[in-house]
TILO-362709 format. One line per field, with one value per residue (C-alpha): residue number from 1; residue in three letters; x, y, z. Coordinates in steps of 0.2 Angstrom, whole numbers. Layout:
N
num = NUM, ...
residu = ALA, ...
u = X, ...
v = Y, ...
w = Z, ...
END
This chain:
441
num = 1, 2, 3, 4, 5, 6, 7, 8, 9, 10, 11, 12, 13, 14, 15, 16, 17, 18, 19, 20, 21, 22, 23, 24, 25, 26, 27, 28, 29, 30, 31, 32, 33, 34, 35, 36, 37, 38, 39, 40, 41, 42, 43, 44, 45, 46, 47, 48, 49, 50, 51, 52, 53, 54, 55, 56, 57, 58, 59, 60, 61, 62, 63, 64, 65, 66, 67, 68, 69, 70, 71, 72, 73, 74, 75, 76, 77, 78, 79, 80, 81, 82, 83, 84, 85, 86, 87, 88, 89, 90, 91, 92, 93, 94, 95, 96, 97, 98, 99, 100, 101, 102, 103, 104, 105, 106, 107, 108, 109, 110, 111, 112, 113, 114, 115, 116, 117, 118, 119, 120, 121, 122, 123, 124, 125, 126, 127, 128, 129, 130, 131, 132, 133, 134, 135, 136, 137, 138, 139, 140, 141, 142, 143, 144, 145, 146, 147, 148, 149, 150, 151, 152, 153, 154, 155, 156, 157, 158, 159, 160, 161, 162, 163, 164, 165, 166, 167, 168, 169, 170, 171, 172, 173, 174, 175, 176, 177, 178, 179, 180, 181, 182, 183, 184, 185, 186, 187, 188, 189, 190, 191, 192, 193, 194, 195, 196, 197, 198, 199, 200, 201, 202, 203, 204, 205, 206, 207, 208, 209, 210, 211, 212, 213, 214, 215, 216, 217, 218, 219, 220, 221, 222, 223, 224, 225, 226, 227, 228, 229, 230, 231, 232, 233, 234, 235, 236, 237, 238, 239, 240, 241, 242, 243, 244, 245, 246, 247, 248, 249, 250, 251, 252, 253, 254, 255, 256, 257, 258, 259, 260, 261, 262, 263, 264, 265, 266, 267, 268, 269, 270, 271, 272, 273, 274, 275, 276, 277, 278, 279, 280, 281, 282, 283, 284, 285, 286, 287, 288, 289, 290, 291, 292, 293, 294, 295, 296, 297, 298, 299, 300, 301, 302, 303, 304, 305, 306, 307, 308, 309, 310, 311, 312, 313, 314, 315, 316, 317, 318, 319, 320, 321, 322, 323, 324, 325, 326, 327, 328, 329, 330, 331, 332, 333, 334, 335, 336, 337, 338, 339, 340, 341, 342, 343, 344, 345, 346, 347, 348, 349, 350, 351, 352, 353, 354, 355, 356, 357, 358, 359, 360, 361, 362, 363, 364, 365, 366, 367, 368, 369, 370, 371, 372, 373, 374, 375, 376, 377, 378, 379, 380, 381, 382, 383, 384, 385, 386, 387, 388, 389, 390, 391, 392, 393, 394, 395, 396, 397, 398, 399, 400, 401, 402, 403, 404, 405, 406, 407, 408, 409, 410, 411, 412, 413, 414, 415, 416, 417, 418, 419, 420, 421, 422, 423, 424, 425, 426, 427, 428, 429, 430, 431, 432, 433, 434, 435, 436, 437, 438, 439, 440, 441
residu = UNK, UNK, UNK, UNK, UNK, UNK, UNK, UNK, UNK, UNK, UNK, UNK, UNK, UNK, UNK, UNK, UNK, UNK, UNK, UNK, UNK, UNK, UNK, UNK, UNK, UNK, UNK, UNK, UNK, UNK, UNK, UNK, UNK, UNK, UNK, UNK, UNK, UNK, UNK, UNK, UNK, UNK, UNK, UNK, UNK, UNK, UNK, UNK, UNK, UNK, UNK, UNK, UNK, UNK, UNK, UNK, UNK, UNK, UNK, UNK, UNK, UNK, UNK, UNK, UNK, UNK, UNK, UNK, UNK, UNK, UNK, UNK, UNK, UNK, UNK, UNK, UNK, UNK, UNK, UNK, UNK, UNK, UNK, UNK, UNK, UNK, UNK, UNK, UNK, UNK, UNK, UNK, UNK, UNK, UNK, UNK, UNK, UNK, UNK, UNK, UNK, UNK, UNK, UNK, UNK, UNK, UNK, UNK, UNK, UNK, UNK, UNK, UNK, UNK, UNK, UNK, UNK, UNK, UNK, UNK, UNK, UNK, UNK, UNK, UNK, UNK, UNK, UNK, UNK, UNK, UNK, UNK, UNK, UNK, UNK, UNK, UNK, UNK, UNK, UNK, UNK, UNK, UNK, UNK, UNK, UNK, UNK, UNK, UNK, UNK, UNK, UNK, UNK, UNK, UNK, UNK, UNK, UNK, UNK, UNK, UNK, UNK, UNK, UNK, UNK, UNK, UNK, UNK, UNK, UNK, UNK, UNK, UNK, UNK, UNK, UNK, UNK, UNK, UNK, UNK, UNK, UNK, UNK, UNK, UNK, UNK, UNK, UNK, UNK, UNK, UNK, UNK, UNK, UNK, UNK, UNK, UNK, UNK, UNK, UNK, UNK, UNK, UNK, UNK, UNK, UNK, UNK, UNK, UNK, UNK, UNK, UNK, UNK, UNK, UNK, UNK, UNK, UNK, UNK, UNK, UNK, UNK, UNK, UNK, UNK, UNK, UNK, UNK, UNK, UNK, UNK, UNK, UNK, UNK, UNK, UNK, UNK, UNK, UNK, UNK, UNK, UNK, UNK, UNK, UNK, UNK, UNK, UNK, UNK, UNK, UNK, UNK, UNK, UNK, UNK, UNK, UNK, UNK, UNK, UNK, UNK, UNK, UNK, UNK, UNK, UNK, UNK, UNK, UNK, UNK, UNK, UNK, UNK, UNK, UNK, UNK, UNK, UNK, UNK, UNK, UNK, UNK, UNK, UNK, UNK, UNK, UNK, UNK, UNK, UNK, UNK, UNK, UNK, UNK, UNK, UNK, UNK, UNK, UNK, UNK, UNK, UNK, UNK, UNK, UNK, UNK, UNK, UNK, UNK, UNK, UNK, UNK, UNK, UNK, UNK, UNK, UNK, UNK, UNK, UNK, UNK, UNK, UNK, UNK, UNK, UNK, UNK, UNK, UNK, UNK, UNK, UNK, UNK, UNK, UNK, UNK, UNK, UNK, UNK, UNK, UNK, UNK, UNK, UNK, UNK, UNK, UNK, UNK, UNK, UNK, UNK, UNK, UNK, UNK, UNK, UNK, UNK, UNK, UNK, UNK, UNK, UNK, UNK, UNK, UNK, UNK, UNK, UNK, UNK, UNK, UNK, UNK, UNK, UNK, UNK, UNK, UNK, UNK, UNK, UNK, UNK, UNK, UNK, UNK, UNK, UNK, UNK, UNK, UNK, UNK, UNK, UNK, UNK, UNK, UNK, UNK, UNK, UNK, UNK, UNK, UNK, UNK, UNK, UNK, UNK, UNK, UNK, UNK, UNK, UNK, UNK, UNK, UNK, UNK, UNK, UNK, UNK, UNK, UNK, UNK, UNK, UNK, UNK, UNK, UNK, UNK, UNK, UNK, UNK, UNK, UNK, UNK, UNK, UNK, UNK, UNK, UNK, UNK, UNK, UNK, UNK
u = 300, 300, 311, 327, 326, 307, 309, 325, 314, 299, 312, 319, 301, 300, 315, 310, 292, 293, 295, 280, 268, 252, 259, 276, 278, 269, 282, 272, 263, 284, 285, 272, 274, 293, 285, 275, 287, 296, 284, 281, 298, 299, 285, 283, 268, 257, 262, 247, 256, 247, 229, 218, 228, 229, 218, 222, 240, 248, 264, 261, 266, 283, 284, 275, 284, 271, 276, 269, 256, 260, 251, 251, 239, 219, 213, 196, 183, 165, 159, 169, 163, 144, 147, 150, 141, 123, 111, 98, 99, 108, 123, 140, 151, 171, 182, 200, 211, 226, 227, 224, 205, 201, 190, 185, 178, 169, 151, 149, 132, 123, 128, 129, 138, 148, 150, 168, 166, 184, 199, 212, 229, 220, 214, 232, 237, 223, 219, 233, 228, 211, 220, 234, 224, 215, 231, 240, 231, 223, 243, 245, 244, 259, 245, 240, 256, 261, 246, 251, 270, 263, 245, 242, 224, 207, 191, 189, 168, 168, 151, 148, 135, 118, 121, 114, 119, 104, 112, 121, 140, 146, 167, 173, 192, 199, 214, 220, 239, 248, 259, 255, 251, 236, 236, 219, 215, 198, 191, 172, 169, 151, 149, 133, 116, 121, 118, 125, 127, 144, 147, 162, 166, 182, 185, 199, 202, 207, 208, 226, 237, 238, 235, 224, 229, 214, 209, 191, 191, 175, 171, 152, 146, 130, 117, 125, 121, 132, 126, 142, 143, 159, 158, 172, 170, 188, 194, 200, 220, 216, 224, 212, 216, 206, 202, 186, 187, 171, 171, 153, 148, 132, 117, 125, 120, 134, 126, 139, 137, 152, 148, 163, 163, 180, 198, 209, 213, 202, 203, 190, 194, 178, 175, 168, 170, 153, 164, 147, 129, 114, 123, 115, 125, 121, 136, 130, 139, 138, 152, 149, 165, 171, 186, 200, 195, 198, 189, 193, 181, 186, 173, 174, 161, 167, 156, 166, 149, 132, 114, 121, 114, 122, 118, 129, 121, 136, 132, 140, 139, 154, 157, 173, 186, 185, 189, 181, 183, 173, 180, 167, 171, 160, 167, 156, 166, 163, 155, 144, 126, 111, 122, 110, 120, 117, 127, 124, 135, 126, 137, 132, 144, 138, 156, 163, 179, 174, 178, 171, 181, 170, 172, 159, 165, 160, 171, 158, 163, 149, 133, 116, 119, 109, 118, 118, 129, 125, 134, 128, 137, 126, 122, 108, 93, 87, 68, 67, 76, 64, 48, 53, 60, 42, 35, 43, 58, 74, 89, 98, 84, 79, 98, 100, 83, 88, 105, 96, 85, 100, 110, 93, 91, 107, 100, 87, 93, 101, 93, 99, 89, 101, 114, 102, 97, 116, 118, 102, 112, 128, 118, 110, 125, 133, 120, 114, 97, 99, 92, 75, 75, 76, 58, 53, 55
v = 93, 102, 98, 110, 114, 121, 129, 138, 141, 149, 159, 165, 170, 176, 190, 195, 200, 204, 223, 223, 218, 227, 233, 233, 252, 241, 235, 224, 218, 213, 203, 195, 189, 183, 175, 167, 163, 154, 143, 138, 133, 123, 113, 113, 105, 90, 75, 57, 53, 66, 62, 76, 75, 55, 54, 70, 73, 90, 83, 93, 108, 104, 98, 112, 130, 141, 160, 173, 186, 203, 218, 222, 230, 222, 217, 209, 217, 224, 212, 196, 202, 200, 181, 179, 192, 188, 196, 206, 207, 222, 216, 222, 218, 218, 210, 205, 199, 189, 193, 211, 221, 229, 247, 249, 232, 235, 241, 246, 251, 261, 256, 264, 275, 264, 251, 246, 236, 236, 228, 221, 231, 248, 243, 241, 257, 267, 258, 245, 245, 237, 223, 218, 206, 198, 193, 188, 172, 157, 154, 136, 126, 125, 135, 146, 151, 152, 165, 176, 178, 180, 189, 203, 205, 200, 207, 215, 219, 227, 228, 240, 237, 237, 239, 230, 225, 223, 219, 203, 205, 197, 196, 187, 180, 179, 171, 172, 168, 150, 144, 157, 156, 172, 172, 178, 183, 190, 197, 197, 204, 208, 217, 216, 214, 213, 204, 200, 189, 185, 176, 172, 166, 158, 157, 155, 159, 147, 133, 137, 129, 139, 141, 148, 149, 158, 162, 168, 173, 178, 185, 183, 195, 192, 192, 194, 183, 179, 171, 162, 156, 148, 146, 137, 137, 136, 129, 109, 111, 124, 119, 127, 127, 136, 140, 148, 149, 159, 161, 164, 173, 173, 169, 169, 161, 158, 149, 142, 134, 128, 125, 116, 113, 116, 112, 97, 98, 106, 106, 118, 116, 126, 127, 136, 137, 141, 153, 158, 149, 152, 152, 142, 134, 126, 119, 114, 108, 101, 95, 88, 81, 69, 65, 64, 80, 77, 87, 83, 95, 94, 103, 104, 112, 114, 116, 124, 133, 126, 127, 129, 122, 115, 107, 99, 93, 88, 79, 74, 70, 59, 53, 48, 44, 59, 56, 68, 65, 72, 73, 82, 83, 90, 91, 93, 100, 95, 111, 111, 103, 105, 104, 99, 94, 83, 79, 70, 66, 57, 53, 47, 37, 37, 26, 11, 21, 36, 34, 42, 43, 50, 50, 58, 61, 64, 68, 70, 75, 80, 69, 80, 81, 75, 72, 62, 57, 47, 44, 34, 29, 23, 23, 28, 16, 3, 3, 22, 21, 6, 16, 30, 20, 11, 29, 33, 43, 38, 32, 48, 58, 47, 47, 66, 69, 55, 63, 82, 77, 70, 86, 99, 96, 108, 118, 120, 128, 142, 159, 169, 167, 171, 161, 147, 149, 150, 134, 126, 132, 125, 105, 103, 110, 94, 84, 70, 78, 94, 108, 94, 92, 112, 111, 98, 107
w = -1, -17, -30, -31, -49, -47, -33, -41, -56, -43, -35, -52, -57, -39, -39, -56, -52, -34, -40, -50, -39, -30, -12, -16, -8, 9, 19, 29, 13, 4, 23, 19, 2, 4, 22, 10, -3, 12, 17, -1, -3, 14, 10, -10, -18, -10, -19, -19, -2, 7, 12, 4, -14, -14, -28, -39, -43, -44, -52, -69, -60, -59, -78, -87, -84, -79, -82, -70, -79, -81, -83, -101, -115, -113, -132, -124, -132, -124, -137, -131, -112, -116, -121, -102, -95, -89, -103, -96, -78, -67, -59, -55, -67, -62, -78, -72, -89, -85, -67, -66, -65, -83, -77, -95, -97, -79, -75, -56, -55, -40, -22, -6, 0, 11, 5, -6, -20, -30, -34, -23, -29, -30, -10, -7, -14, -7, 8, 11, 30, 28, 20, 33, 43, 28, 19, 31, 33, 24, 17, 26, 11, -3, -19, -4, 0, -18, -19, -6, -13, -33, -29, -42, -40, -35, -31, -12, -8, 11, 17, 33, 46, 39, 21, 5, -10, -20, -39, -40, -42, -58, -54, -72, -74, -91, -97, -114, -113, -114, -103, -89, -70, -63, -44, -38, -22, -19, 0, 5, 22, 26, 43, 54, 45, 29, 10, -4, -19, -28, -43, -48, -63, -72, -95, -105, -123, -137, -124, -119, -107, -92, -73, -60, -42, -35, -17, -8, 9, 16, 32, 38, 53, 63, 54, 38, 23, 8, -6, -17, -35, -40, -61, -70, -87, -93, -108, -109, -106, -91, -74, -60, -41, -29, -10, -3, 16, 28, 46, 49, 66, 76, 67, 50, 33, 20, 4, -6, -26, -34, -52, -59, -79, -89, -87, -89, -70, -57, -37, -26, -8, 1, 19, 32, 54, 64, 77, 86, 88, 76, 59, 44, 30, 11, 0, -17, -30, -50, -58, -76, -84, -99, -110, -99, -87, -68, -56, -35, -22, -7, 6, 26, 37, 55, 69, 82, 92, 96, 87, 69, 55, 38, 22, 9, -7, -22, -39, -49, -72, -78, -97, -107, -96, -84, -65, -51, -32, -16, 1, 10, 32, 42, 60, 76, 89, 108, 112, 97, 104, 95, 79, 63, 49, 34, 18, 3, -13, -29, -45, -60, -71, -90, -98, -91, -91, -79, -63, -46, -28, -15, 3, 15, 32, 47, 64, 80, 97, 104, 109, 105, 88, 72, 58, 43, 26, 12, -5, -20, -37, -51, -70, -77, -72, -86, -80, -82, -100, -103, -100, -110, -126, -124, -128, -143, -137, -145, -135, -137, -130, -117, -107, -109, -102, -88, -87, -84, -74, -63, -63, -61, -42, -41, -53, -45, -30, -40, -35, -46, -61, -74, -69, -68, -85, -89, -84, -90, -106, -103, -98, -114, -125, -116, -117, -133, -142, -130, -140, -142, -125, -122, -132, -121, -107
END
């Protein structure tokens, strides 16, 4: 249960805001959010007693007074946005600062007709019935729930039957207050025989203390693909908790890359359900960390249908005395024959003090299945540093050209180039000897 002074102070926050907030002329959209405020209240937050959170604790929440954001005056400059923006290529660019979307820091090129590309409070104002069924659910969890009640905005992409989205879609989430929580809450639904690719992408200014609360929920029709990039890239005193949930339909692929860099405390919980045969599935995931950052992923791929495909592929970079946990299910229900399903989770610890829980898992209930899980835990090896010291190349150089050569078979599987090369950037900045290496290469 939650404590009763932070409820009382949520509620407080609550009542104060409740007026302010995208659909509040939507009657079923105020149910909702005080439905949702309810639940949260009932349950308050997971503690290290409960099984998914035993190894990263929430506890802060209840000791650092987190402020709802407001929408106020942006003073993000088109200067500041081209730090984060992806030089070069021609995406989509949707800028959100502090919880609400920023049109005069935005760039939505050509698209077609149909198709809806905007923010999720203008949606409610213009077309609040689209929403209804989409917001209604994913709030079973205490920061889910939480979302629902505080939601300001998010990005919304609705892709009809048949329609395309050639240009990458660049959604980017500044933060530049302290002390303040942003409730995101961002909708993908792509219809029939349709494509797209979504980045989404999370910064902070000065390294504040602050905290994000974001939701994805995407929605894969048959024969739809959706390509998803999850960024983080927050400052060190950041607190970042997420949930990306698809349901993928007949013959289906959703690709999913979480990319997980910043904060003091991070927790992405990404999953997906095979409601219908045929669909294809990737997860990959990097997460490089040091000093005293903790970052917990926690994945589930459920394979309710037969014939469906998935792939799970997480690695992991850790240094100082940074902590990072994988709990990755996949579950393989009885109906689902033919399922082909394989994960995999390698870390590599570069201090005595970093530490590493991982726990792949898998829960089979039906019998003409293959599927496979591994998960390995190491340093760097002493016969590979061996042969390059033996060649000339100095310690420094020879563990961050080890330590990349570790973290670039995620890399690799980025498709958009840009972003790749973005985070190609971000590896050798972190790495001993990086901008020699970059010669190297």
């Amino acid at each position: 249960m939650i404590g009763a002074q932070v409820r009382d102070r949520y509620l407080s926050d609550f009542k104060r805001v409740e007026a302010t907030l995208p659909g509040r002329a939507v009657s079923w959209m105020q149910n909702t959010r005080r439905q949702a405020f309810e639940k949260f209240a009932a349950s308050g937050f997971p503690t290290t007693r409960d099984e998914d959170w035993k190894y990263t604790s929430v506890a802060f929440l209840g000791e650092q007074e987190f402020v709802p954001s407001v929408a106020k005056v942006c003073e993000i400059t088109q200067a500041q946005i081209s730090t984060w923006a992806f030089a070069g290529s021609a995406n989509h660019l949707l800028v959100f600062v502090d919880g609400y979307y920023a049109p005069g820091l935005s760039k939505i090129g050509a698209i077609e007709k149909q198709v809806l590309l905007t923010s999720t409070a203008d949606l409610l104002v213009k077309q609040p019935e689209l929403l209804a069924p989409l917001l209604q659910r994913n709030i079973d969890s205490a920061f889910a729930a939480l979302n629902t009640a505080f939601m300001t905005d998010g990005m919304c992409l609705y892709l009809p039957a048949g329609s395309i989205v050639e240009d990458a879609i660049h959604v980017l989430y500044i933060a530049t207050s302290p002390s303040k929580i942003y409730h995101h809450r961002n909708i993908i639904v792509a219809e029939d025989n349709t494509q797209a690719t979504v980045i989404e992408h999370y910064v902070g200014i000065n390294d504040a203390v602050y905290f994000n609360n974001a939701i994805t929920s995407v929605d894969v029709g048959n024969n739809a693909t959706i390509e998803h990039y999850k960024l983080q890239q927050e400052g060190v005193n950041a607190f970042h908790i997420a949930n990306i949930s698809a349901i993928q339909n007949r013959d289906s692929r959703f690709n999913s890359h979480s990319l997980a860099f910043g904060s003091r405390l991070a927790r992405n919980d990404i999953s997906t359900r095979f409601q219908d045969s045929g669909g294809e599935c990737e997860m990959n995931g990097l997460y490089v960390v040091g000093g005293c950052q903790h970052i917990d992923h926690h994945t589930c791929i459920d394979h309710a249908k037969p014939r469906c495909t998935s792939r799970e592929y997480y690695r992991g970079v850790l240094s100082g005395a940074s902590r990072a946990v994988f709990n990755g299910k996949v579950i393989v229900q009885q109906d689902a024959q033919k399922t082909d399903a394989q994960q995999a989770n390698h870390n590599l610890l570069l201090s005595k003090d970093a530490e590493i829980d991982t726990k792949p898992e898998l829960q089979i209930y039906a019998d003409d299945v293959k599927c496979a899980h591994g998960a390995t835990i190491g340093q760097l090896d002493d016969d590979m540093m061996f042969y390059l010291r033996s060649r000339g190349i100095s310690n420094d150089m020879a563990h961050g050209l080890l330590t990349y050569a570790f973290a670039h078979d995620i890399v690799d599987r980025i498709k958009f180039e840009p972003l790749r090369l973005r985070i190609e950037q971000i590896l050798m900045a972190q790495l001993p000897q990086g901008e020699k290496i970059k010669e190297l290469l």
